[in-house]
Chimera marker file (.cmm) of the C-alpha trace (Angstrom):
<marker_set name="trace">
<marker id="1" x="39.400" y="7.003" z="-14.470" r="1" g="1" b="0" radius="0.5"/>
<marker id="2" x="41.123" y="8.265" z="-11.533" r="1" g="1" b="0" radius="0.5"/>
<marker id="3" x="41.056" y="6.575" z="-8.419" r="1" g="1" b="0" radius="0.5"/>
<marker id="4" x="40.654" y="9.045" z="-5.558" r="1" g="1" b="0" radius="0.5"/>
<marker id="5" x="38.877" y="9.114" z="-2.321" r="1" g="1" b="0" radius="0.5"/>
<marker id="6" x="36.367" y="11.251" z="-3.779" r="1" g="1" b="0" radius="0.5"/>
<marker id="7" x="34.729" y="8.920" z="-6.083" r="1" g="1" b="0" radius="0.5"/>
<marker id="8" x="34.087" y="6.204" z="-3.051" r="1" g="1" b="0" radius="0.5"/>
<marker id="9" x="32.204" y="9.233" z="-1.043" r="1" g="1" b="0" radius="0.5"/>
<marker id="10" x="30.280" y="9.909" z="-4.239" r="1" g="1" b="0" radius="0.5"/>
<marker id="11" x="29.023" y="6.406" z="-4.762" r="1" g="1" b="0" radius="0.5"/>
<marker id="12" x="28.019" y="6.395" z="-0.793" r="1" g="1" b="0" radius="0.5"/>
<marker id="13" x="26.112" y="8.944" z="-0.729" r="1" g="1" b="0" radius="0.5"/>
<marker id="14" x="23.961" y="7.792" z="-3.513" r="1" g="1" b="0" radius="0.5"/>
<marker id="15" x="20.550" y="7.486" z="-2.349" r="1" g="1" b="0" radius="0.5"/>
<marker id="16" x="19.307" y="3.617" z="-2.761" r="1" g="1" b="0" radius="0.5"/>
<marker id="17" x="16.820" y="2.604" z="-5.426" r="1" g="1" b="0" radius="0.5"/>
<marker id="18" x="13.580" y="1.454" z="-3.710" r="1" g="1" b="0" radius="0.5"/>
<marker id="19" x="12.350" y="-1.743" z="-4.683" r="1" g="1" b="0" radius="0.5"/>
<marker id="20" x="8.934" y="-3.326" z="-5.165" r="1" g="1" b="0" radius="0.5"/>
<marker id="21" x="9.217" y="-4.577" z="-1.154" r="1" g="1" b="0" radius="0.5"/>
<marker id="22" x="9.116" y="-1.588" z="-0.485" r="1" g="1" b="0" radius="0.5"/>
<marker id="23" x="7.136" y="0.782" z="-2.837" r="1" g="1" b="0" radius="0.5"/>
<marker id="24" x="4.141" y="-1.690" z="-2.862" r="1" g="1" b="0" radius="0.5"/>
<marker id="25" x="2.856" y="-0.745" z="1.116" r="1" g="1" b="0" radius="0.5"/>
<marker id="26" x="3.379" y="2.439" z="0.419" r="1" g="1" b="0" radius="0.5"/>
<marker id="27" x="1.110" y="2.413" z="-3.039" r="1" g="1" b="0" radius="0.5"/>
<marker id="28" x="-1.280" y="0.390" z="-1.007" r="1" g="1" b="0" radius="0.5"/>
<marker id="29" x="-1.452" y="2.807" z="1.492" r="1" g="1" b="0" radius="0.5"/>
<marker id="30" x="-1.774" y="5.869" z="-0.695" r="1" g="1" b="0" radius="0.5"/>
<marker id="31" x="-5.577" y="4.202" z="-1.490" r="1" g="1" b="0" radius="0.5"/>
<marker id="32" x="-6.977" y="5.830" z="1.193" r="1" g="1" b="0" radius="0.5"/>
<marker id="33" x="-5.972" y="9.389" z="0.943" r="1" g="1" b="0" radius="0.5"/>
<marker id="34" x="-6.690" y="9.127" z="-2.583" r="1" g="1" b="0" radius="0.5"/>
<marker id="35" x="-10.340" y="7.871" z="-1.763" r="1" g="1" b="0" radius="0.5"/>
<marker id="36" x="-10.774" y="10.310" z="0.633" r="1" g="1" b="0" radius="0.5"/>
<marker id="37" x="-9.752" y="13.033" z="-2.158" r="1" g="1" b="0" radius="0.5"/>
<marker id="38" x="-11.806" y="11.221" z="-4.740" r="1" g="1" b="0" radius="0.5"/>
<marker id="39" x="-14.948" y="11.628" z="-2.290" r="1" g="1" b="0" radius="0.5"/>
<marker id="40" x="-14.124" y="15.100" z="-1.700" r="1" g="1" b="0" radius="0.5"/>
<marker id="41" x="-13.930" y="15.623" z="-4.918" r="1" g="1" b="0" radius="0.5"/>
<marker id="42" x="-17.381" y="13.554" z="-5.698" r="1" g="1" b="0" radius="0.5"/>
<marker id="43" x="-19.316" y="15.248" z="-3.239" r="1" g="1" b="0" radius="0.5"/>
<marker id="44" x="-19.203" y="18.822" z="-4.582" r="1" g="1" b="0" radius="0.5"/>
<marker id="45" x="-21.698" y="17.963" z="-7.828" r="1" g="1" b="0" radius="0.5"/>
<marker id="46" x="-23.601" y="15.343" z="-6.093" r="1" g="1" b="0" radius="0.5"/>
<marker id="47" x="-24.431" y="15.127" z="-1.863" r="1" g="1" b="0" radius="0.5"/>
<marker id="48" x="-23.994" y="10.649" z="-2.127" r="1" g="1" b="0" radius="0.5"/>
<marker id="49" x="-20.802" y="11.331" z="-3.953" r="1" g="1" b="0" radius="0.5"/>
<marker id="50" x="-18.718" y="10.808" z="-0.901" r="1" g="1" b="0" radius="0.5"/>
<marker id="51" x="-21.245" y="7.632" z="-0.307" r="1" g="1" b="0" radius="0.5"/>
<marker id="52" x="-20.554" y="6.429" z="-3.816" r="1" g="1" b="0" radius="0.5"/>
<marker id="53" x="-16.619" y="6.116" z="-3.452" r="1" g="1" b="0" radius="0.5"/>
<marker id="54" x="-17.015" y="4.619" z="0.064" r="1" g="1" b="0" radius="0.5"/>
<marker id="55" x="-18.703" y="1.616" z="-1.322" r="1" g="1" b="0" radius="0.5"/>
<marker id="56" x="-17.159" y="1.372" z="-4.445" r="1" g="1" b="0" radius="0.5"/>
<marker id="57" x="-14.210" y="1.816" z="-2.573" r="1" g="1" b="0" radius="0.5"/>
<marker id="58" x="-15.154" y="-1.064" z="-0.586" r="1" g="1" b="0" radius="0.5"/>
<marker id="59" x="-16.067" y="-3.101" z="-3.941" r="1" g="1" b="0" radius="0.5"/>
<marker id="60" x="-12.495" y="-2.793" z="-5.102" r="1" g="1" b="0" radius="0.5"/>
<marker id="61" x="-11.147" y="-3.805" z="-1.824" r="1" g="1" b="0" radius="0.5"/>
<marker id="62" x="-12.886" y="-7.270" z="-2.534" r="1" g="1" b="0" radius="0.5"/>
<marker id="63" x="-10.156" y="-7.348" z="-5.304" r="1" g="1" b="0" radius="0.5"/>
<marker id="64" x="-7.159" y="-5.541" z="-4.137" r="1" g="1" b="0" radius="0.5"/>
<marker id="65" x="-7.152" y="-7.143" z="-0.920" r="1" g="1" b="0" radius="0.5"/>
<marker id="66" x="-6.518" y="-10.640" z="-2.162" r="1" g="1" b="0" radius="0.5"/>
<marker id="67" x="-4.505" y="-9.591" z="-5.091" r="1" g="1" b="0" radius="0.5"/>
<marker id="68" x="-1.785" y="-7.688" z="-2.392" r="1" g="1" b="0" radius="0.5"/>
<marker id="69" x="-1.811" y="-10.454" z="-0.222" r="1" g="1" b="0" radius="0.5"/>
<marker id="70" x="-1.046" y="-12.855" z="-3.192" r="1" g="1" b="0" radius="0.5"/>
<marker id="71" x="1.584" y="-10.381" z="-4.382" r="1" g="1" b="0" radius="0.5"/>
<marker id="72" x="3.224" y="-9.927" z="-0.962" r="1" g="1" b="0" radius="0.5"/>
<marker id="73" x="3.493" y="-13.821" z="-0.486" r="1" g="1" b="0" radius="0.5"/>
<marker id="74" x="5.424" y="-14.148" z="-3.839" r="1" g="1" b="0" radius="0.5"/>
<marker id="75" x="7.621" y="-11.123" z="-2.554" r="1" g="1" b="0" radius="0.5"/>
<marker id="76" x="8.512" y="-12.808" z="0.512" r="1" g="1" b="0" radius="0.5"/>
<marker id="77" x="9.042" y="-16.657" z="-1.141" r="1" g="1" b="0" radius="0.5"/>
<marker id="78" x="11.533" y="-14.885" z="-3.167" r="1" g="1" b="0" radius="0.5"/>
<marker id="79" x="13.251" y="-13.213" z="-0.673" r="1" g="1" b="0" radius="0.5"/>
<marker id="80" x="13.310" y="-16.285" z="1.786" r="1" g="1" b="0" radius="0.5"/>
<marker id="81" x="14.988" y="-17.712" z="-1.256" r="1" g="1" b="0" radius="0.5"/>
<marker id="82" x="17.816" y="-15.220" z="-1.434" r="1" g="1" b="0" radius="0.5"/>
<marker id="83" x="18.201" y="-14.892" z="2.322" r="1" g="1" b="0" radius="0.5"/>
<marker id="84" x="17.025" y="-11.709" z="2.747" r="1" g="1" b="0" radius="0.5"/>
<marker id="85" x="13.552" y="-11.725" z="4.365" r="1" g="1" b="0" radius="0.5"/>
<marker id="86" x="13.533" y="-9.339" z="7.494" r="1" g="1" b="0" radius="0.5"/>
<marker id="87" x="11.146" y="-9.177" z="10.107" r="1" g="1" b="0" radius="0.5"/>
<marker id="88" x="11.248" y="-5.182" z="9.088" r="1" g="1" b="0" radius="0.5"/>
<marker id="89" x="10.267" y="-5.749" z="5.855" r="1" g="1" b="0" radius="0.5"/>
<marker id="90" x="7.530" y="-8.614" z="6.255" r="1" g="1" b="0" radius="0.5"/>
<marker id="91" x="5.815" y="-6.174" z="8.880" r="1" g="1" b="0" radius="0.5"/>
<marker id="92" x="5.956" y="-3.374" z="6.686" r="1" g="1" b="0" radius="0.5"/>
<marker id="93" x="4.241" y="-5.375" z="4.257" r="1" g="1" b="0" radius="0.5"/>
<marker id="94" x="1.195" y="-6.660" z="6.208" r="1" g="1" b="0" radius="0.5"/>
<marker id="95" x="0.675" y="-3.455" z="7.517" r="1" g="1" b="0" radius="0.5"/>
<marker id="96" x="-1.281" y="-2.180" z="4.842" r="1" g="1" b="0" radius="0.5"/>
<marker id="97" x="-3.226" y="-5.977" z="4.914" r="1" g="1" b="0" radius="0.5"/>
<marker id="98" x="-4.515" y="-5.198" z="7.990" r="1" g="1" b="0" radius="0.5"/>
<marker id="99" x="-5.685" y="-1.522" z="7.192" r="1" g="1" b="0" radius="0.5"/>
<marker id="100" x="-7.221" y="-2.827" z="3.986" r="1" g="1" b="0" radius="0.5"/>
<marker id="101" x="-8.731" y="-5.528" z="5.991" r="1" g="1" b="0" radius="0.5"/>
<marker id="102" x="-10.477" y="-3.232" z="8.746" r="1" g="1" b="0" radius="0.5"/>
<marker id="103" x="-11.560" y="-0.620" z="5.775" r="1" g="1" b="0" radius="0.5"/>
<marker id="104" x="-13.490" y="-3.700" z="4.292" r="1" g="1" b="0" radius="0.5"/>
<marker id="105" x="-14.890" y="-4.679" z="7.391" r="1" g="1" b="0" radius="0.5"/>
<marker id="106" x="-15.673" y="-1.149" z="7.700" r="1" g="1" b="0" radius="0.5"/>
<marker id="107" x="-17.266" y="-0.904" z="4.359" r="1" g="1" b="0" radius="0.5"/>
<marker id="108" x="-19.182" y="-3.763" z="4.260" r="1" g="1" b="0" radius="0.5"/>
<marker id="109" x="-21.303" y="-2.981" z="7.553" r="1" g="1" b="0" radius="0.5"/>
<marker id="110" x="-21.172" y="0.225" z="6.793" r="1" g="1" b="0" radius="0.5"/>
<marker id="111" x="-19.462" y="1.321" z="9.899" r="1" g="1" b="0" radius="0.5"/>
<marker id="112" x="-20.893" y="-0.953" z="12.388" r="1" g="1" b="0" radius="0.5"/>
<marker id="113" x="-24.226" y="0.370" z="11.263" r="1" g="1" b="0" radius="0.5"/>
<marker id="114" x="-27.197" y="-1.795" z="12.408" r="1" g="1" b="0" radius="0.5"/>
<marker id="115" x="-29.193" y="-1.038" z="9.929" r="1" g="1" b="0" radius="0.5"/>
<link id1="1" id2="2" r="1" g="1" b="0" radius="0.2"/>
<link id1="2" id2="3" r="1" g="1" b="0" radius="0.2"/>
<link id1="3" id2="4" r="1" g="1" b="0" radius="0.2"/>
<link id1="4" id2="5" r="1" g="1" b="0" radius="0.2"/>
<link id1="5" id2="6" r="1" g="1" b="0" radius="0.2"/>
<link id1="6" id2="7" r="1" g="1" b="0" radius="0.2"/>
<link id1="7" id2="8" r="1" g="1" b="0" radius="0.2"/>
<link id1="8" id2="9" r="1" g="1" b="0" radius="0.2"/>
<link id1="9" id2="10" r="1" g="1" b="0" radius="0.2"/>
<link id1="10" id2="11" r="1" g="1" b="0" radius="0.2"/>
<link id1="11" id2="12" r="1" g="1" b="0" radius="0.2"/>
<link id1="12" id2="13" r="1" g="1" b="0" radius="0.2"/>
<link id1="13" id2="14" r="1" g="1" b="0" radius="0.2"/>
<link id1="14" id2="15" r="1" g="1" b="0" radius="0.2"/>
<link id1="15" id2="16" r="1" g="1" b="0" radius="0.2"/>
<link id1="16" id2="17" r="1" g="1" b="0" radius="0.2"/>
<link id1="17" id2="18" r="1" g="1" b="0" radius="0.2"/>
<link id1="18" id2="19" r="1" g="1" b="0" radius="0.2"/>
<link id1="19" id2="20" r="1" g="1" b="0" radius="0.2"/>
<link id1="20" id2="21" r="1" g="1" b="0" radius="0.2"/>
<link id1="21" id2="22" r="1" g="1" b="0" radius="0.2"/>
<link id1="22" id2="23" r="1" g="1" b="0" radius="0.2"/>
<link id1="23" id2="24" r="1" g="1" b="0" radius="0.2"/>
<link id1="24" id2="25" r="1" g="1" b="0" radius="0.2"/>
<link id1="25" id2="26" r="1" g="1" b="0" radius="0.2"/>
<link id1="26" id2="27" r="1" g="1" b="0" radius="0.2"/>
<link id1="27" id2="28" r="1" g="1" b="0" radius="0.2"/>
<link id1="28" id2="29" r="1" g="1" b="0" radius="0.2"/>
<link id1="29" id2="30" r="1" g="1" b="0" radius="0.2"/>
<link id1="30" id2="31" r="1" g="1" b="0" radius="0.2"/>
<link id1="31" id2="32" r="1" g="1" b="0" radius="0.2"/>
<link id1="32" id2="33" r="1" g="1" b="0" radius="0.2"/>
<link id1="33" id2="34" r="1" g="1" b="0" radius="0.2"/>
<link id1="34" id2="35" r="1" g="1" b="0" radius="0.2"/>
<link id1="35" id2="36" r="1" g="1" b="0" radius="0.2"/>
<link id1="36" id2="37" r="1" g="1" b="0" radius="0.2"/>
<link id1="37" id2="38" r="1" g="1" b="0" radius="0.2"/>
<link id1="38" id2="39" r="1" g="1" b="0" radius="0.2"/>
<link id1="39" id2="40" r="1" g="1" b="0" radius="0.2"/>
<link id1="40" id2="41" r="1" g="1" b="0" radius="0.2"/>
<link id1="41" id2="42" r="1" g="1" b="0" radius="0.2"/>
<link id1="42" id2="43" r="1" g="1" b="0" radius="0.2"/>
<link id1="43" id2="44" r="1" g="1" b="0" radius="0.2"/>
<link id1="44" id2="45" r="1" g="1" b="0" radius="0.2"/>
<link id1="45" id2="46" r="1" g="1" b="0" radius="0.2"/>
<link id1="46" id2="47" r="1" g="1" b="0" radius="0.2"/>
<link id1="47" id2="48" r="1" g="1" b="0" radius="0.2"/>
<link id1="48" id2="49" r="1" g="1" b="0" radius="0.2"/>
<link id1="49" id2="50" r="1" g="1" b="0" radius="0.2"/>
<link id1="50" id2="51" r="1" g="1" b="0" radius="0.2"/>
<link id1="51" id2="52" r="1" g="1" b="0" radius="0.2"/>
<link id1="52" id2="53" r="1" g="1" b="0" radius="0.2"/>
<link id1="53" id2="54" r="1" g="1" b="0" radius="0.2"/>
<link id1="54" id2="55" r="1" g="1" b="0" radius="0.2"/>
<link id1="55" id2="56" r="1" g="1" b="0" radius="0.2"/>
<link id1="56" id2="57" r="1" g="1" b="0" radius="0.2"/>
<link id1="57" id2="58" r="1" g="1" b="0" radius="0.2"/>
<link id1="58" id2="59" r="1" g="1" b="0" radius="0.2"/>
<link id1="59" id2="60" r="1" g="1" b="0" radius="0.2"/>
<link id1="60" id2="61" r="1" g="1" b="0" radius="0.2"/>
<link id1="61" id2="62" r="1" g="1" b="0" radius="0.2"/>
<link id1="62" id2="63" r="1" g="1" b="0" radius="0.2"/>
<link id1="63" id2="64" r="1" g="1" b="0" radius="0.2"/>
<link id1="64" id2="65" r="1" g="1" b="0" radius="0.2"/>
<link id1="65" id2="66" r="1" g="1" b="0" radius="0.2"/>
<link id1="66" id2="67" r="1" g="1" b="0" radius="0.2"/>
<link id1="67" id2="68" r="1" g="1" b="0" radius="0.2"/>
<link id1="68" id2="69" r="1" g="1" b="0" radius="0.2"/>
<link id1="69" id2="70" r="1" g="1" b="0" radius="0.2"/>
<link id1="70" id2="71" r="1" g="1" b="0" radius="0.2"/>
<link id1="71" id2="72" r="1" g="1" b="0" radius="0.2"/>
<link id1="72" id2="73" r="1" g="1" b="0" radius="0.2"/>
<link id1="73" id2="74" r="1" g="1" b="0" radius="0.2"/>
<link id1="74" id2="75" r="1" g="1" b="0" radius="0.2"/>
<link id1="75" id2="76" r="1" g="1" b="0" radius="0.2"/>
<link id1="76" id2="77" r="1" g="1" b="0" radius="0.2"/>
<link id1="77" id2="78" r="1" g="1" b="0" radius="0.2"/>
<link id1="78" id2="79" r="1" g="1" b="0" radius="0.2"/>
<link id1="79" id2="80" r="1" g="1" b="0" radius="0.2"/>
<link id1="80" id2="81" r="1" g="1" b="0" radius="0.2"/>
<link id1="81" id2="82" r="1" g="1" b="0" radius="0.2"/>
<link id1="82" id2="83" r="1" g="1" b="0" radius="0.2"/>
<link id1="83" id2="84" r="1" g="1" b="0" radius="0.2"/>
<link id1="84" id2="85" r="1" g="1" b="0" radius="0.2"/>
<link id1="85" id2="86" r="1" g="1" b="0" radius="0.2"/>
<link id1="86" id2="87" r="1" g="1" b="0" radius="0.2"/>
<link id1="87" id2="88" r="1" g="1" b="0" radius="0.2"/>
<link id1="88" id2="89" r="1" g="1" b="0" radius="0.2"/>
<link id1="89" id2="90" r="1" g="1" b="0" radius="0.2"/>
<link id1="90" id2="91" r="1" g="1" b="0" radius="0.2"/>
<link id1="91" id2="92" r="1" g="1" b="0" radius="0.2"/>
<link id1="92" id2="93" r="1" g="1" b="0" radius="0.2"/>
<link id1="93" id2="94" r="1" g="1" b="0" radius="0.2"/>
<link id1="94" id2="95" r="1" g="1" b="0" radius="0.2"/>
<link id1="95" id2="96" r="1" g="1" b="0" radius="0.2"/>
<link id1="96" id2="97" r="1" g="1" b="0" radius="0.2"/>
<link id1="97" id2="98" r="1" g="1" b="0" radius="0.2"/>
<link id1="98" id2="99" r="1" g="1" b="0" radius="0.2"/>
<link id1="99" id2="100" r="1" g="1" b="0" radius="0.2"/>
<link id1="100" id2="101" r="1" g="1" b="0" radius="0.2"/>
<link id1="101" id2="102" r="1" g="1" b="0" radius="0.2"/>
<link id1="102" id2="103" r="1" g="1" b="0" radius="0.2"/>
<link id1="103" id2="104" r="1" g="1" b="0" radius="0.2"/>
<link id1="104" id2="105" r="1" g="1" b="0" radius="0.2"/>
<link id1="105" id2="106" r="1" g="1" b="0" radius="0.2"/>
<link id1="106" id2="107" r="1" g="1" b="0" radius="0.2"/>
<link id1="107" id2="108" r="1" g="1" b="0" radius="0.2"/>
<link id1="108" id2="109" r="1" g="1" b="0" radius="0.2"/>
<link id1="109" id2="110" r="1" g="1" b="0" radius="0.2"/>
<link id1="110" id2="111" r="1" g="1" b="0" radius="0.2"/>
<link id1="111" id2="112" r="1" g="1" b="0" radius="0.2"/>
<link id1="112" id2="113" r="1" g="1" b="0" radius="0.2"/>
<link id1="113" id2="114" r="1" g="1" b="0" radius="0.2"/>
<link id1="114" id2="115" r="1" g="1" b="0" radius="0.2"/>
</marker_set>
């Protein structure tokens, strides 16, 4: 093992493995494009196939929207326990709660439909 400045540069440049803190907004937020595909998708055999996804869409937001939140307070417990919570990181993370939050809302008066 030789010991040069080039190994040190090496090991620096190394991209950085992407945790759960992070990867979890980002999956949470890659539910909407890929409802939006689904629907597209949906609505070439049937015309209410983009209406189908939107409010079972909106069903599995009743689910996912208290499972993240649950997941995202365990996430930052544990890093409040190791000291390194960030304001960064815990805004990152309730981004996404608040977009799945005003898609539900969305969903379940179906746009601000009166009807």
């Amino acid at each position: 093992m030789p010991c040069n400045g080039v190994e040190k540069v090496e090991s620096k440049t190394k991209p950085e493995r992407k945790d759960v803190n992070v990867l979890l907004p980002c999956w949470a937020l890659a539910y909407f494009p890929l409802m939006i595909l689904v629907g597209a998708l949906f609505s070439i055999g049937d015309p209410f196939g983009k209406f189908y996804v939107f409010v079972f869409s909106g069903m599995a937001l009743l689910v996912l929207t208290p499972a993240y939140a649950v997941i995202t307070t365990i996430l930052t417990v544990k890093r409040i326990k190791n000291g390194t919570n960030t304001i960064k990181i815990t805004l990152f993370q309730l981004f996404p709660l608040v977009v799945y939050i005003f898609w539900l809302i969305s969903v379940l008066t179906f746009g601000g439909s009166p009807v």
